[in-house]
Wavefront OBJ file of the C-alpha trace (Angstrom):
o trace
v 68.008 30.450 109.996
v 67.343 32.421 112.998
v 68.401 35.662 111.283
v 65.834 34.893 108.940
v 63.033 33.687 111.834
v 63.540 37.170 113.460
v 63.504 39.190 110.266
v 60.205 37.471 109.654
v 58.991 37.959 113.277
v 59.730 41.592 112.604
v 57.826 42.144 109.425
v 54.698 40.713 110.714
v 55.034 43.276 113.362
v 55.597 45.968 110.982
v 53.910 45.131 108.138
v 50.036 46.454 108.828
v 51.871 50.198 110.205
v 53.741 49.701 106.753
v 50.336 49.018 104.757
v 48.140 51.476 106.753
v 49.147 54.696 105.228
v 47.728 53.099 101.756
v 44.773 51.304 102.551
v 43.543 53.851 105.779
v 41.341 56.234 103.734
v 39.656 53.135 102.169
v 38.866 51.703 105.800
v 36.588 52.980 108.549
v 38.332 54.870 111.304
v 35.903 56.892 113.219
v 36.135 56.516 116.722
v 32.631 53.784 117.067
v 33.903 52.750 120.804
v 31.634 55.495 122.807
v 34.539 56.599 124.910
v 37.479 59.318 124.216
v 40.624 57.557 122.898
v 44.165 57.999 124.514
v 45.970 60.753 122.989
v 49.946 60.432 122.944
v 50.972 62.750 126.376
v 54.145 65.103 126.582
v 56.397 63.524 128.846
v 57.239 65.667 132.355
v 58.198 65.317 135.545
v 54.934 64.660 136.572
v 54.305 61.895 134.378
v 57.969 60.064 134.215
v 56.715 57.122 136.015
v 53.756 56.366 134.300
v 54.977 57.914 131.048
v 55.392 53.983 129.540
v 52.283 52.837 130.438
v 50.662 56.522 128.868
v 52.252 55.808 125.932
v 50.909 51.977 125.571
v 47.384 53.070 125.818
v 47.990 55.521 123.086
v 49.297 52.736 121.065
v 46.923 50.170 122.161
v 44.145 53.111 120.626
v 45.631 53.756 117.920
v 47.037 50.517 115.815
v 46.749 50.341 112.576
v 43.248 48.114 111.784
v 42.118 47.962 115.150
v 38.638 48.581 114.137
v 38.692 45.897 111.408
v 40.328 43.500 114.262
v 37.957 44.061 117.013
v 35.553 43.384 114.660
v 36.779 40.328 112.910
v 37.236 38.757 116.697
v 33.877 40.036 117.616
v 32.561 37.801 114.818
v 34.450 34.652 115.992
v 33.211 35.080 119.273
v 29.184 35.714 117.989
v 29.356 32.760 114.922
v 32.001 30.530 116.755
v 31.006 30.601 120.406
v 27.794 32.307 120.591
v 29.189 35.151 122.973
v 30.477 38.888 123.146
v 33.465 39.782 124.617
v 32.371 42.724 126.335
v 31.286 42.344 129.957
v 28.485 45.555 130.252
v 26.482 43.554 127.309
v 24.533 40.450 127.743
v 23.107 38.757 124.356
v 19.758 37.878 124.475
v 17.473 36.004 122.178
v 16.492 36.713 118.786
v 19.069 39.022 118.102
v 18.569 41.572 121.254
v 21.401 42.655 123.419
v 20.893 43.865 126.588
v 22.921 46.213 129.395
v 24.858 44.638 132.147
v 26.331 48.154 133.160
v 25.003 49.524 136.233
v 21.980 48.500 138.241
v 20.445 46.995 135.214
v 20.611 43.490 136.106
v 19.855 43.703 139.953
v 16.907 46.240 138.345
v 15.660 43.227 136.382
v 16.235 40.692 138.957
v 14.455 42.321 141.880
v 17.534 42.522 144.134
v 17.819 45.772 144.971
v 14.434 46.637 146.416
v 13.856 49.603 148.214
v 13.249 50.276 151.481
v 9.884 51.599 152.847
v 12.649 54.588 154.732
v 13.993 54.869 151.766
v 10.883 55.282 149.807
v 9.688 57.792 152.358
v 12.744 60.201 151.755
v 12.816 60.001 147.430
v 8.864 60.642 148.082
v 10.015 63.706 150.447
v 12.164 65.129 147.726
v 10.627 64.654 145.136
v 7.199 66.405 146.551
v 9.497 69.208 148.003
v 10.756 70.124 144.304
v 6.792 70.140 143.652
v 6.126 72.538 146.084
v 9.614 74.624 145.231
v 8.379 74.829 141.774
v 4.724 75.893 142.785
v 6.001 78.520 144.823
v 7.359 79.794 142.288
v 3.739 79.782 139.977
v 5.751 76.630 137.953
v 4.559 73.074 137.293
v 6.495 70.357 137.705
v 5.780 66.481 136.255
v 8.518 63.324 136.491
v 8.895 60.659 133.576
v 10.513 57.412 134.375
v 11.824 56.138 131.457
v 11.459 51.683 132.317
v 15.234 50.163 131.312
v 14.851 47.999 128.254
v 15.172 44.734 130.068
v 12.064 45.497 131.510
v 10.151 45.685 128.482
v 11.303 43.012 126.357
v 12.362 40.666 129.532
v 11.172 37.377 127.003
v 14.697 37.823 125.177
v 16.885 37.697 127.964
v 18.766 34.525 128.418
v 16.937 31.610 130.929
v 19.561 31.628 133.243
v 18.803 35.749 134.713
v 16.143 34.400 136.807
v 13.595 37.305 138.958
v 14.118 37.116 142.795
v 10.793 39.201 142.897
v 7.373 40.033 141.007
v 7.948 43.907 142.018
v 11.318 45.995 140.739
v 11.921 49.133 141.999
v 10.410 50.562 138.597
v 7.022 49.189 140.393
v 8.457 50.793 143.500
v 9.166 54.224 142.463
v 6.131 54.638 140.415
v 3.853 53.357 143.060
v 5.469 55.567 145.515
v 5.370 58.616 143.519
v 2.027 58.339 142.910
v 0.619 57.820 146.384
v 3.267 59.820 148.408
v 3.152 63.062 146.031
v 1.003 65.244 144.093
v 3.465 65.281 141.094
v 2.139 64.284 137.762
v 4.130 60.553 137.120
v 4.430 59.756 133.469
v 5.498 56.316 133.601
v 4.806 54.645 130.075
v 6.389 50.926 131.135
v 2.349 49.158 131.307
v 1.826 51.025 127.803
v 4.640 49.121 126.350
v 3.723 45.853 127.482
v 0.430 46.060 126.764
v 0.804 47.018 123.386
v 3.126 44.718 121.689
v 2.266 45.443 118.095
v 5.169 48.159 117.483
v 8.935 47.842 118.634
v 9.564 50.742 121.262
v 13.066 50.045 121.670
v 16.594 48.939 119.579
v 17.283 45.609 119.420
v 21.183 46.807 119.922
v 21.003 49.343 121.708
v 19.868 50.527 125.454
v 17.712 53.086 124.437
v 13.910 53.232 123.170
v 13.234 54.576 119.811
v 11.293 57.839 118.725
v 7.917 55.503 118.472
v 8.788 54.871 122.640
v 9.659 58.154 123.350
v 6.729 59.753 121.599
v 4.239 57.912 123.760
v 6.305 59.334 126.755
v 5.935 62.473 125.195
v 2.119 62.393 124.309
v 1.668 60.787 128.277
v 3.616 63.783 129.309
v 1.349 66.612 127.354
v -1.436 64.869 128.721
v -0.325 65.361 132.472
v 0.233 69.084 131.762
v -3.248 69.453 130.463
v -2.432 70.047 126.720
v -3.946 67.957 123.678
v -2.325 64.501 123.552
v -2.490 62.326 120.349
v -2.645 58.728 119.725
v -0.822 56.525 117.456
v -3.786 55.879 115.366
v -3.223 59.728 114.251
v 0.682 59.779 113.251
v 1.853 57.184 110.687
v 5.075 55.118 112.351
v 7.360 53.393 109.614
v 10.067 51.328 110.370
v 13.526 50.891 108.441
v 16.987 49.187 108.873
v 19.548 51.444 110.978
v 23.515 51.011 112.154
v 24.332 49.646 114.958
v 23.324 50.666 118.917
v 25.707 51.699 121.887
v 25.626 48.438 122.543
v 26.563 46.817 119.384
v 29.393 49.189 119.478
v 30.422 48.517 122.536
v 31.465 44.994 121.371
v 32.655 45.582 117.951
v 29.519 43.754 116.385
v 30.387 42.993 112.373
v 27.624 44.470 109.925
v 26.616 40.983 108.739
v 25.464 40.038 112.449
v 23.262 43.252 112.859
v 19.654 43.085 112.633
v 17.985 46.741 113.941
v 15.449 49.037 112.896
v 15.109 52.529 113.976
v 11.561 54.572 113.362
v 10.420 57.568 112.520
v 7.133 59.320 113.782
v 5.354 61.536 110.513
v 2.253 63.913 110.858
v 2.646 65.187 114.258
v 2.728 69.107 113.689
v 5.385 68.560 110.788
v 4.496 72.349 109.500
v 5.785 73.892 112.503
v 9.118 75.015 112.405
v 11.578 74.719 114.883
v 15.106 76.217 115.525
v 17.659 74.882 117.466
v 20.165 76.172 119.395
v 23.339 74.425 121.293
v 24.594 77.614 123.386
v 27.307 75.774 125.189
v 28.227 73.710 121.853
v 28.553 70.282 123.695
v 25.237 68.948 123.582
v 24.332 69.782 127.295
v 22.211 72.449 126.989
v 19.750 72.377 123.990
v 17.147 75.132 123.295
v 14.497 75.162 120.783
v 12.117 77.951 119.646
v 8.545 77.506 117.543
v 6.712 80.407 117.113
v 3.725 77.870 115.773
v 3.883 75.176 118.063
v 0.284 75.353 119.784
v 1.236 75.128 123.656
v 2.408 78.703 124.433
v 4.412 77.528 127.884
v 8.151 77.036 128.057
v 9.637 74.242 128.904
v 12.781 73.318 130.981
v 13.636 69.432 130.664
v 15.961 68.098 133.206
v 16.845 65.159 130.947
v 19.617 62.270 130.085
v 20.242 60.159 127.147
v 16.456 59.060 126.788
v 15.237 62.119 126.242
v 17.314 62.798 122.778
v 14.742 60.819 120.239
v 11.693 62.605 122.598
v 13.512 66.195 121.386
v 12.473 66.269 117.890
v 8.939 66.274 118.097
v 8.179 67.768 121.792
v 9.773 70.667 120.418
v 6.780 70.925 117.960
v 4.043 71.184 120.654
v 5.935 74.054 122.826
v 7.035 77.570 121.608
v 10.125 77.216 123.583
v 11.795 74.278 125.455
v 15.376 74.016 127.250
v 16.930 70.830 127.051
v 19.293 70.365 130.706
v 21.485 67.322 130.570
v 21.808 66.151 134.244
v 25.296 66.042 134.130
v 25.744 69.802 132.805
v 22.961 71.436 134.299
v 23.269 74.665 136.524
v 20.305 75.863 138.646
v 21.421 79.124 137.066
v 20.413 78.166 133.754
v 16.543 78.450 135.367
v 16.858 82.007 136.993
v 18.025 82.980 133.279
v 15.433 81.377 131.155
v 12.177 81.345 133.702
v 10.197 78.392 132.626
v 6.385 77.539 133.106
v 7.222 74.129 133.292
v 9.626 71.832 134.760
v 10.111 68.139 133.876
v 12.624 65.309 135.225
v 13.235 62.414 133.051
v 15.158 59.431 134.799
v 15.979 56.410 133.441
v 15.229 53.104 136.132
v 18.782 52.663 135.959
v 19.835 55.972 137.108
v 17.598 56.209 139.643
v 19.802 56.004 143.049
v 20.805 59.611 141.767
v 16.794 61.013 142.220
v 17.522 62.423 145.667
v 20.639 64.198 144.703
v 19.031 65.841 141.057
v 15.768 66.724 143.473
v 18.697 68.891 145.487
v 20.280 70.091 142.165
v 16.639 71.677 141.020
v 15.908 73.211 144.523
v 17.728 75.848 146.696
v 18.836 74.370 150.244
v 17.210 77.406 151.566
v 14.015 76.124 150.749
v 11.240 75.180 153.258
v 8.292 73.631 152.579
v 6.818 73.925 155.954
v 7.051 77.651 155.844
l 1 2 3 4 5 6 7 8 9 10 11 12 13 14 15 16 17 18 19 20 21 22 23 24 25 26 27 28 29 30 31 32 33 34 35 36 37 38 39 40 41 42 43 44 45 46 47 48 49 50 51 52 53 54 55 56 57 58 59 60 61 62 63 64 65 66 67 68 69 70 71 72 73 74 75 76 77 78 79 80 81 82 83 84 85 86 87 88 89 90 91 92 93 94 95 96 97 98 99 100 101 102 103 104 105 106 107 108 109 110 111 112 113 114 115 116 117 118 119 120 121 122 123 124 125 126 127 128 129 130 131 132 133 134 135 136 137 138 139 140 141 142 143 144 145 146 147 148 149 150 151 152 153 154 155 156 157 158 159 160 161 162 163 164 165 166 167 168 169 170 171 172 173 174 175 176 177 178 179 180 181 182 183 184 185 186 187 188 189 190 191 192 193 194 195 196 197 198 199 200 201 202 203 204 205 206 207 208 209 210 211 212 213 214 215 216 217 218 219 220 221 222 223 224 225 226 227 228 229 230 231 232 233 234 235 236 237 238 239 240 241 242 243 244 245 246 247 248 249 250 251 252 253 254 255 256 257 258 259 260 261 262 263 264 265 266 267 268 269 270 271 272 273 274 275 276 277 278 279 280 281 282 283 284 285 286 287 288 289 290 291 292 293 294 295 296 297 298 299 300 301 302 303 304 305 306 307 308 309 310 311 312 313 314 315 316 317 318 319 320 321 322 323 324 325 326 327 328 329 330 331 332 333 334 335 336 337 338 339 340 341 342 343 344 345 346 347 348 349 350 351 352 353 354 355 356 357 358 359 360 361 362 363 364 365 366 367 368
């Protein structure tokens, strides 16, 4: 009897690696979690101690059906108990998932106000780069892309209460505006004023291309170049996969309810190449010989600029796409632009001082 009981015990472990080889190209396997999976590491002396625990991760990654499990659990947790499993996302109402990653709560909340010192010195930086850039014959405008819990704060769950009327979205705009001379595109009262169209995913942090063409159009404006509205492009929405956040919890098919958009008629005749020099996504540039704005364009960007790329790219000849986290100053002394523009997310933006630093030389005085 207990032979038996441990030869069963066995084949249940067993079994799926056993079955996997068969059913695998039938099943989905991509790699949906938004982070690089363990890879199995060459043992050395280096590693001996830690070697075991190496070794479990890669397994941990890598079992056979993991996907289909993650995902089957994630549905017990959504149908059964009404939750998610994953910490960094909050479920909201109606179907909307939010971000608990970062400052994204304590943005939402009003907990982390800023100081009026420490209002004075992002002010100080940011209106240096302005003058940096000047000197140098270039413009220079900031978007401040609002996080999502901002704009659709009416499907959050009761219990995330506000501490405060003002966030430091309110903050840094406000400050920006009467501290500097920098054009502020900041397109957070457009979205709640006009409620008619969704601007973000339901599952995901980001807004969609209908959000980030109003940034854009707000940001052509500043720069003195012919905006459009809405009422000129034709916006149609359709079903799409699932959002970062989705992913991040393993959300089953049958529990997602998105829609992504599209934005048609804005300059769709002019043609534009692309070009990913580095081949990892951090440095885009685009060319279009048609596009009516003649000036180039360097974008100091992250993650909400991607859906803005598409169509921006139509209304400048040439743009250069910097992620913030592969950017070079060098990359500028190469490509001269006319133009330069920082995109920040509210989430991201304790880091404003130190990208202001990134785009300007140390050696730079403004007082001289």
């Amino acid at each position: 009897m207990k032979k038996w009981m441990i030869g069963v015990f066995w084949g249940i472990l067993l079994l799926p690696n056993l079955v996997w080889p068969a059913v695998s190209p039938f099943m989905e396997t991509e790699n949906t979690e938004n982070r690089t999976m363990a890879e199995l590491p060459p043992l050395t002396r280096e590693n001996f101690t830690e070697y075991p625990a190496l070794v479990e991760d890669y397994i941990n990654d890598h079992a056979a059906f993991r996907s289909q499990l993650l995902s089957l659990n994630a549905g017990i947790n959504l149908g059964v108990f009404h939750s998610v499993d994953n910490p960094e996302v909050i479920l909201g109402k109606d179907g909307w998932y939010f971000y608990n990653g970062g400052s994204s709560v304590a943005d939402y909340r009003g907990q982390n106000l800023y100081s009026e010192e420490e209002l004075e010195e992002i002010a100080q930086a940011v209106e240096r780069a302005r003058l940096y850039f000047e000197s140098q014959g270039i413009e220079f405008a900031v978007i401040l892309a609002p996080n999502k819990e901002e704009v659709y704060s009416e499907y959050m769950p009761d219990w995330y209460t506000r501490l405060s009327e003002i966030t430091r979205y309110d903050q840094m705009e406000g400050c920006l505006r009467e501290k500097t001379e920098v054009p502020v595109i900041a397109p957070l009262s457009y979205f709640l004023e006009n409620r008619e169209r969704l601007w973000y995913f339901k599952t995901d942090t980001h807004w969609n291309e209908a959000g980030g063409f109003v940034a854009g159009q707000m940001l052509v404006d500043a720069l003195g170049g012919q905006a459009v509205s809405l009422d000129q492009v034709v916006i149609p929405y359709d079903y799409r996969g699932p959002g970062d956040l989705a992913l991040l919890f393993h959300m089953p098919e049958c529990f997602l309810e998105d829609y992504f958009c599209t934005v048609n008629g804005y300059y769709d005749q002019v043609k534009v190449e692309t070009v990913d020099p580095v081949g990892d996504g951090m440095v885009i540039r685009t060319s279009a010989p048609e596009a009516p704005d003649e000036r180039r364009v360097a974008f100091y960007r992250d993650s909400f600029a991607t859906v803005m790329m598409d169509k921006i790219s139509r209304y400048f000849k040439k743009m250069d796409f910097y992620h913030w986290q592969g950017f070079d100053p060098v990359y500028l002394e190469e490509n001269p632009p006319d133009v330069v523009v920082y995109e920040v997310v509210e989430r991201e933006f304790e880091r404003v001082i130190e990208d202001m630093n990134k785009l300007v030389p140390q050696s730079f005085d403004p007082a001289q």
